[in-house]
Backbone bond lengths (Angstrom), bond angles and torsions (degrees), N, CA, C in turn:
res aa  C-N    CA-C-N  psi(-1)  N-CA   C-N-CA  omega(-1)  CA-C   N-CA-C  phi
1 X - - - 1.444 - - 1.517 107.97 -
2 X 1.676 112.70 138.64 1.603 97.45 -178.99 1.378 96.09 -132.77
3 X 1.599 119.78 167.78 1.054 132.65 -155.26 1.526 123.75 -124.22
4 X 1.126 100.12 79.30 1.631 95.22 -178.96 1.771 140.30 -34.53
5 X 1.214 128.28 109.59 1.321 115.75 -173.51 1.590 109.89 -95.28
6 X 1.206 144.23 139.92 1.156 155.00 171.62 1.513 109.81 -147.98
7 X 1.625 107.12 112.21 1.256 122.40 -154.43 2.203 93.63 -76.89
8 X 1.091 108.17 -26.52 1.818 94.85 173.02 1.128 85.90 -84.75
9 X 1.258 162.73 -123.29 1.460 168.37 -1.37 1.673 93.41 -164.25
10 X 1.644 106.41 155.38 1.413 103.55 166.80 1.407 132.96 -92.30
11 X 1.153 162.91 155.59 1.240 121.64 -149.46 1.291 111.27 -74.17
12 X 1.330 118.31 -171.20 1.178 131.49 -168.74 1.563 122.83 -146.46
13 X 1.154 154.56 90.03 1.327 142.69 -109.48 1.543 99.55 -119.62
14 X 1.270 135.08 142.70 1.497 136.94 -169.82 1.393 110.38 -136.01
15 X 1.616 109.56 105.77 1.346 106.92 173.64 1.361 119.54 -55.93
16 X 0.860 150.81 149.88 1.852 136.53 109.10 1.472 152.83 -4.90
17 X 0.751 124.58 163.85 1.585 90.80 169.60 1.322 138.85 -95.22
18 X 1.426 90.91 -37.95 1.409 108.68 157.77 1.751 108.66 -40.86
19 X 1.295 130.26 -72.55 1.422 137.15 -173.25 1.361 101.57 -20.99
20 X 1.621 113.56 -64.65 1.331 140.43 -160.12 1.519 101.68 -70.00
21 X 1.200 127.69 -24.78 1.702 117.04 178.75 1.641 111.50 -84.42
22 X 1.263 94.27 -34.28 1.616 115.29 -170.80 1.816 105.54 -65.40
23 X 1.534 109.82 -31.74 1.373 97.64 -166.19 1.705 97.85 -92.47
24 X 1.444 114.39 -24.02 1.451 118.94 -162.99 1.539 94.05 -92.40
25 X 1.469 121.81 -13.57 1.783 98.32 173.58 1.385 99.51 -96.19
26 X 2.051 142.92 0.89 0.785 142.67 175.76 1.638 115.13 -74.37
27 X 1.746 96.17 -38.20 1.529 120.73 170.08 1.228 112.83 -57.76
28 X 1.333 117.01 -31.62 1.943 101.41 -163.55 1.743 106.96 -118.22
29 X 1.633 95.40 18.18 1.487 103.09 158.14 2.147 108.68 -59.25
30 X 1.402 88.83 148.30 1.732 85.01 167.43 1.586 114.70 -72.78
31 X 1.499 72.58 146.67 2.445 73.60 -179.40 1.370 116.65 84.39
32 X 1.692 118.66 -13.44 1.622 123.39 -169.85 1.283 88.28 -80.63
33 X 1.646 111.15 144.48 1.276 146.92 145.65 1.632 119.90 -77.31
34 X 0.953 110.26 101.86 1.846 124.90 -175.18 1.211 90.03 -49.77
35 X 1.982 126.24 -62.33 1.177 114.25 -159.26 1.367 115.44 -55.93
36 X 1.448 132.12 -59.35 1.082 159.14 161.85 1.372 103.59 -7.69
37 X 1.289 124.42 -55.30 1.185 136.04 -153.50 1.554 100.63 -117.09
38 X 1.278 146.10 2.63 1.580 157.66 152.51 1.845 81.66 -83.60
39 X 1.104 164.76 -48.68 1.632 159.15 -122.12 1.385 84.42 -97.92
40 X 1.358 108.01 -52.71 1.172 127.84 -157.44 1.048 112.44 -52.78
41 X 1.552 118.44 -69.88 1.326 124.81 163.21 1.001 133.99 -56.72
42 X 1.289 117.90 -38.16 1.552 119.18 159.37 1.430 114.97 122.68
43 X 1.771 97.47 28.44 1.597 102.96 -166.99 1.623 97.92 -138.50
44 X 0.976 108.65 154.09 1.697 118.30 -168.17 1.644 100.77 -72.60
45 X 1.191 107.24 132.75 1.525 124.73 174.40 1.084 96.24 -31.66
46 X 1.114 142.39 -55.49 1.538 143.51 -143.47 1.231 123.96 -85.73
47 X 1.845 119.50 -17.83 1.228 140.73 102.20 1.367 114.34 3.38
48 X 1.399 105.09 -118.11 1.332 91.49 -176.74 1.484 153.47 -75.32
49 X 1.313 115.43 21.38 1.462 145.96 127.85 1.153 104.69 -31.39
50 X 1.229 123.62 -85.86 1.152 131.47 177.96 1.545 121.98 -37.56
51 X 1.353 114.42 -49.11 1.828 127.67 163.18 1.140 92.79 -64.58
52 X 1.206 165.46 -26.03 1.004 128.56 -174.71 1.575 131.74 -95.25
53 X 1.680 89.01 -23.27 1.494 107.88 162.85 1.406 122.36 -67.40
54 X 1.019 121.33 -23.76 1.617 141.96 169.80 1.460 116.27 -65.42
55 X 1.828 110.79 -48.23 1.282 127.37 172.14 1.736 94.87 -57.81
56 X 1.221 100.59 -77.79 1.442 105.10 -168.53 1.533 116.99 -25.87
57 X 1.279 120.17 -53.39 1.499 129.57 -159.02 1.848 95.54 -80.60
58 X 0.836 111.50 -48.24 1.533 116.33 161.62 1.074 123.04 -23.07
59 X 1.580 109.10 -64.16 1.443 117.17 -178.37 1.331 125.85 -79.57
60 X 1.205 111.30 0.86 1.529 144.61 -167.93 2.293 88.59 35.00
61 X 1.337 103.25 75.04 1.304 131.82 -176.08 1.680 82.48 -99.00
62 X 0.900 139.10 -39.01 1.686 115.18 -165.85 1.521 144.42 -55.23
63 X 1.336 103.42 105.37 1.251 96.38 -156.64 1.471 119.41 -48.29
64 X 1.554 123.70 174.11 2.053 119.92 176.59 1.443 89.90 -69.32
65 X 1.762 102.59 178.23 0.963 113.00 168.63 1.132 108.22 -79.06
66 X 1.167 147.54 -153.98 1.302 162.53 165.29 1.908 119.49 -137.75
67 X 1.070 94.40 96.27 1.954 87.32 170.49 1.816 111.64 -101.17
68 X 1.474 75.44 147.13 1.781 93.80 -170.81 1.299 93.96 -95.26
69 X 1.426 86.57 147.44 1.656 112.10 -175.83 1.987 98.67 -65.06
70 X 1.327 102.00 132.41 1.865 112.99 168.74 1.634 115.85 -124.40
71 X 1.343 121.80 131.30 1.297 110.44 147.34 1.321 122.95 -145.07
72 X 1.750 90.76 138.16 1.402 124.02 -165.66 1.215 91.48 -94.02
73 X 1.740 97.06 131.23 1.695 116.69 170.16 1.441 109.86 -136.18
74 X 1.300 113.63 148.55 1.582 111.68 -165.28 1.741 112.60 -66.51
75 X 1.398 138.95 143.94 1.245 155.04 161.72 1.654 107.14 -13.89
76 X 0.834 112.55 141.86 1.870 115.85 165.71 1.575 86.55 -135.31
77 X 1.034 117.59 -67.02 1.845 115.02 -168.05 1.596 120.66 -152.40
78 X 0.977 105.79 129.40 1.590 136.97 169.19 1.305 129.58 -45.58
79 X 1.355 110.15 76.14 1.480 124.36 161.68 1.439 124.87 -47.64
80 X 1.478 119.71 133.36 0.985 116.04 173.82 1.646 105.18 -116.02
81 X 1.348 124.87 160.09 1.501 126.23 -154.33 1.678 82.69 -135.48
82 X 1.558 104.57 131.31 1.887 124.26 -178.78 1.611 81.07 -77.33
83 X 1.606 113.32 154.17 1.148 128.20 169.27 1.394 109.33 -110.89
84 X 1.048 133.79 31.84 1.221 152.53 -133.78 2.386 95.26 -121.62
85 X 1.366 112.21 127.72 1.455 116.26 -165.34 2.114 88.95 -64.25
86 X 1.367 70.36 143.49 1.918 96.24 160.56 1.305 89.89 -41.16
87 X 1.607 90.50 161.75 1.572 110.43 171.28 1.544 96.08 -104.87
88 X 1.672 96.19 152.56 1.691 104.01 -176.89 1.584 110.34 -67.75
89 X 1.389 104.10 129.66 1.466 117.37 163.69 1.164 119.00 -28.17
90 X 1.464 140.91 117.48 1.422 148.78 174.90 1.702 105.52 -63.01
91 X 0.820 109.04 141.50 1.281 105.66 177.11 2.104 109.80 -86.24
92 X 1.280 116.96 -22.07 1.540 105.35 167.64 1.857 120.68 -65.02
93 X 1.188 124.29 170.25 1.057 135.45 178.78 1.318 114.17 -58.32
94 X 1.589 117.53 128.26 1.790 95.13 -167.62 1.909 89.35 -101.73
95 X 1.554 84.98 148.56 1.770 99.57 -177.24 1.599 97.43 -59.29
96 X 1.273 115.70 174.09 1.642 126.77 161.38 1.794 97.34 -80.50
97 X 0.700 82.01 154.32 1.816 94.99 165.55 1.661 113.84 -119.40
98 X 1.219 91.33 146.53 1.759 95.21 172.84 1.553 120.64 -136.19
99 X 1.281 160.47 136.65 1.203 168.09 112.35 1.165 116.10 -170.27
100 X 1.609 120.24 -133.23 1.601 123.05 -160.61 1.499 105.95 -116.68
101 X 1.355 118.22 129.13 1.551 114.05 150.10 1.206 92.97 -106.36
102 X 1.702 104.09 144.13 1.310 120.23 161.57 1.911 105.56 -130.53
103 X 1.269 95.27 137.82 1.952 97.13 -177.94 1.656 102.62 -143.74
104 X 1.142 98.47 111.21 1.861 103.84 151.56 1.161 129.39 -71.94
105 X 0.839 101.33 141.00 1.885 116.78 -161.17 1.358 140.64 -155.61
106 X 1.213 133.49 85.07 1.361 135.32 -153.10 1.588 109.04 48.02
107 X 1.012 124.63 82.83 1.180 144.68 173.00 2.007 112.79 55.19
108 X 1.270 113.99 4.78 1.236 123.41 -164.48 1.510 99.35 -114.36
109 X 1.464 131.88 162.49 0.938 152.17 -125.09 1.859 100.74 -157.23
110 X 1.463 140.79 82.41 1.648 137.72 -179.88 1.304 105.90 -102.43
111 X 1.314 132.97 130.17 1.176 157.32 -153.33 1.476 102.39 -148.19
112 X 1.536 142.05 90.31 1.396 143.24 131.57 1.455 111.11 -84.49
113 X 1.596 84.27 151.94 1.377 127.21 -175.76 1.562 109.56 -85.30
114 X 1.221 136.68 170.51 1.647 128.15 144.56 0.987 115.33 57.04
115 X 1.497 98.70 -157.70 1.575 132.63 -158.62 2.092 87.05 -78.80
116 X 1.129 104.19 128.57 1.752 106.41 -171.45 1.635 125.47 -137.57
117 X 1.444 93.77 78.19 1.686 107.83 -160.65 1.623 101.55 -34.27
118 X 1.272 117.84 146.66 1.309 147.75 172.77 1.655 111.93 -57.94
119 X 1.384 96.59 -65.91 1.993 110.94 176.91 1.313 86.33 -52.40
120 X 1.042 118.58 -82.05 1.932 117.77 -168.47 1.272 121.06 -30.01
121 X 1.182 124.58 -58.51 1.169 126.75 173.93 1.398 129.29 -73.65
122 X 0.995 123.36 -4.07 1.261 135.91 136.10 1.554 133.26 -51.79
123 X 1.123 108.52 -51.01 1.086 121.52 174.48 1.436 118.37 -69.00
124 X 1.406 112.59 -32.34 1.752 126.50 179.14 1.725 89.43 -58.00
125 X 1.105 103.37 -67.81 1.853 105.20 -170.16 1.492 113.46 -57.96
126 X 1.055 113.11 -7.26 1.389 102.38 -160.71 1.724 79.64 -101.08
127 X 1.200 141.32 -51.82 1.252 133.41 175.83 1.437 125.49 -58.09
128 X 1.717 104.61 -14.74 1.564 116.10 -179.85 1.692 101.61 -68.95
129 X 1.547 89.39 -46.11 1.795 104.80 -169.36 1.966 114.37 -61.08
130 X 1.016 91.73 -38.99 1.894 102.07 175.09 1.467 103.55 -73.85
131 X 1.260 137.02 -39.41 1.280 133.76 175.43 1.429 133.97 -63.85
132 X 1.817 105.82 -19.70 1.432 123.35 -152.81 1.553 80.08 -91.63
């Protein structure tokens, strides 16, 4: 590692490259802790965050996107959605849920599967509703 001097400025410290491969292939071990391993070296997590995003794009490592399966079926009838606040969080353990919602909606047709986060689905309608 070498160390830049600049007599206005405070210093400013310049890895290598080597330094910089060594900590980011230590980082993208499974189970590694970035922070842990930025302490280590002696450089702020945010550092090598940054190396690693650099590594990544480099290697053109990025994974595809991924599109989720949809099907659109034509309207039968027109839901309307209460604007009315969430109900307060229960304080017991909430079960998982499992099966199908299906909702028509401005001429579109939503079909989930499973376990069907709350925030999320909220948000689906709330973008259904501005669109309609």
């Amino acid at each position: 590692m070498k160390i830049a001097q600049d007599s206005e400025k405070a210093s400013r410290r310049h890895h290598d490259r080597a330094f910089k491969q060594e900590l980011v292939r230590q980082s993208l071990e499974p189970g590694a802790s970035v922070s842990a391993i930025a302490l280590r070296g002696g450089i702020n997590a945010n550092m090598l965050f940054k190396w690693r995003r650099e590594h990544v794009r480099a290697a053109g490592d990025t994974p595809p996107a991924v599109l989720l399966p949809i099907e659109v079926a034509p309207a039968t009838e027109v839901m309307s959605i209460p604007t009315s606040a969430a109900p307060a969080p229960s304080s017991s353990r909430p079960t998982p849920r499992t099966g199908v919602i299906e909702l028509e909606f401005a001429g579109a047709q939503l079909r989930l599967r499973g376990a069907v986060d709350e925030d999320s689905l909220c948000s689906v309608l709330r973008a259904l509703r501005q669109s309609a």
